[in-house]
N, C-alpha and C positions, 0 to 999 in steps of 0.2 A: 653370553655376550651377543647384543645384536645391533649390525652398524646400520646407519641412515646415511641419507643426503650419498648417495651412491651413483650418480648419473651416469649410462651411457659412455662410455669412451676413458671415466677418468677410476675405471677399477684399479687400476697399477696405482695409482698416486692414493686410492682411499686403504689402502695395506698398509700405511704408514701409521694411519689410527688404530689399528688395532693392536699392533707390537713394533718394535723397533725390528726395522730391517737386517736380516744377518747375510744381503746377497754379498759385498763387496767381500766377506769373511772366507765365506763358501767357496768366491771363487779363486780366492788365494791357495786356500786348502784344496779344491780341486786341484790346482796348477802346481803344488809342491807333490799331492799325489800322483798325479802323471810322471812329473820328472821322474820319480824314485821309481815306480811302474815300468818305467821304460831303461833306465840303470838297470833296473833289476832284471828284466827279460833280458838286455844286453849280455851279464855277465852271465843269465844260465844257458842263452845260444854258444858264447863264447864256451863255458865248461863242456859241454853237451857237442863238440867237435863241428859246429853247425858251419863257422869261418874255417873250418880246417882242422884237420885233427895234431897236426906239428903246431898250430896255434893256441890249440887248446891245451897243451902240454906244458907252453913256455908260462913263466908269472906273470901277472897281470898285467903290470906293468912294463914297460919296454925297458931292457938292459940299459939301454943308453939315457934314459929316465933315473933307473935306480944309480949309476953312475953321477950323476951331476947330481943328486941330492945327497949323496956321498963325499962329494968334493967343498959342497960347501952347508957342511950340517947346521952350525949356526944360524946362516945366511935364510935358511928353508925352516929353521924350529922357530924363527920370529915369522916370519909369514904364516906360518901354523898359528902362531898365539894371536897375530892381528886379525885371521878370518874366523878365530876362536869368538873374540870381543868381537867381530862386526856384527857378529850371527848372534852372542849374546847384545846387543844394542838393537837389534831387527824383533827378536822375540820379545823384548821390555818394552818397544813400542807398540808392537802387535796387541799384546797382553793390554797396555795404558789404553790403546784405542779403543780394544772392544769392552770395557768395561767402564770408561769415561763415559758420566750423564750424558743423555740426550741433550740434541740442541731445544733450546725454549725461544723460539725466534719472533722475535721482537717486529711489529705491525708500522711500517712507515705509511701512513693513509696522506701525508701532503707536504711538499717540500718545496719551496723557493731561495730567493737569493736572501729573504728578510726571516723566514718563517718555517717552522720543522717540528711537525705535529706527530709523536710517534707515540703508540699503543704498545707497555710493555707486554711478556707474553702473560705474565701471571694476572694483570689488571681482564685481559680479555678474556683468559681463561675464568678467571674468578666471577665474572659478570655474566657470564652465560651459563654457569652453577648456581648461582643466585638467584639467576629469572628461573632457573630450570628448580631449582628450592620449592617455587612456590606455586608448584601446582600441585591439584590434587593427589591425596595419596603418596608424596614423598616428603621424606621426615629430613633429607640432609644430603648433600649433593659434594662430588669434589670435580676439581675438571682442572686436565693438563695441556697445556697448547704444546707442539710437540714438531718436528720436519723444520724446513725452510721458511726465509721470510719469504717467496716467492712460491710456498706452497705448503702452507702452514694446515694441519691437522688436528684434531680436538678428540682427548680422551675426557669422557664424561662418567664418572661414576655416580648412580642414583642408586641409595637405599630406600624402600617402599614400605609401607604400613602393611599390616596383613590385609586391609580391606582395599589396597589399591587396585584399580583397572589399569593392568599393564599394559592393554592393545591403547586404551584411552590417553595413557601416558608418553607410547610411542609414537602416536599419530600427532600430538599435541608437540613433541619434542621438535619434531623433521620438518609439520607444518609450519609452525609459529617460532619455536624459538631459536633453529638453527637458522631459518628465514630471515628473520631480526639481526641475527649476528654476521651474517654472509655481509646484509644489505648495511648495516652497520658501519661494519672493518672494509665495504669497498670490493669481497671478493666475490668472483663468478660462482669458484667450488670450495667450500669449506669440507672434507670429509669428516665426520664424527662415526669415532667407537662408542655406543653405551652401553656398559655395563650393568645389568639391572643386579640388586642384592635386595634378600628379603632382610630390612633393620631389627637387629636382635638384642641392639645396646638399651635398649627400654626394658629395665627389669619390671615384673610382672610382681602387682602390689599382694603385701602378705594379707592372710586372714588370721587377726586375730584369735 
């Protein structure tokens, strides 16, 4: 794979073309790592006599802890079952978010009190695969607009002939046709992923 339209200053925002983001995921999972990192060194200082050795002897829990959840067993086995379900509703979300589609974010290029011109993402997408279709050497194109509408990104997949000039193909890409579509849609930075593929769907004719 190799990206274009990569300017100076806007490396963070052109990472979004080339795969979906997993930081916000990372750093949850970082942050549920530490917790438990830090539980865990707590309870093996505590075994290990480090707070005292008469501390380290007594159960984990304070007497007067194990006492009031004695008193009201009930009262404490539903609070068990309701941070059971919070934690199973926190995972189903977790799990929906990181595997729910990418956003396809929709190009609002003019808006007034009368009048509201907007570019879907698949029309943009699909029109920058098509001019990119027809140039030399490429047999068939797909292309996904992908991020924010405030900082929208472009995966372009190009499959190529065997006789294609790929440096020909990528100078022509970055020059002219992300150029086109920047100045098009109105934007300063469009990042684009292409992905070059050699096309193999052309079966190769029999000889008699």
């Amino acid at each position: 794979m190799t990206t274009v339209d990569m300017p100076k200053g806007v490396v963070r925002r052109s990472r979004r073309a080339v795969a979906r983001s997993a930081g916000g995921d990372r750093t949850r999972l970082a942050l549920l790592g530490l917790v438990l990192l830090l539980a865990g060194t707590g309870a093996a200082l505590l075994g290990w006599g480090v707070f005292g050795r008469g501390r380290a002897g007594r159960p984990l829990l304070d007497p007067m802890i194990v006492d009031a959840l004695r008193a009201q067993p009930l009262l404490w086995r539903w609070v068990a079952i309701a941070a059971g379900v919070l934690l199973l509703i926190v995972g189903l979300w977790w799990a929906v978010r990181s595997l729910r589609p990418e956003r396809r974010p929709d190009l609002l290029l003019e808006s007034d009190a009368e009048t509201r011109l907007l570019v879907t993402a698949g029309a943009a997408a699909d029109a920058v695969a098509e001019r990119a279709a027809g140039l030399p050497g490429v047999s068939r194109t797909r292309g996904r607009m992908v991020g924010k509408p405030g900082s929208p990104a472009l995966r372009l997949t190009v499959w190529l002939d065997d006789e294609a000039d790929v440096a020909e193909i990528c100078r022509r890409l970055d020059a002219e046709i992300v150029t086109e579509a920047r100045d098009a849609l109105g934007i300063a930075h469009l990042p684009v992923a292409v992905r070059l593929e050699l096309d193999t769907a052309k079966s190769t004719p029999r000889v008699a």
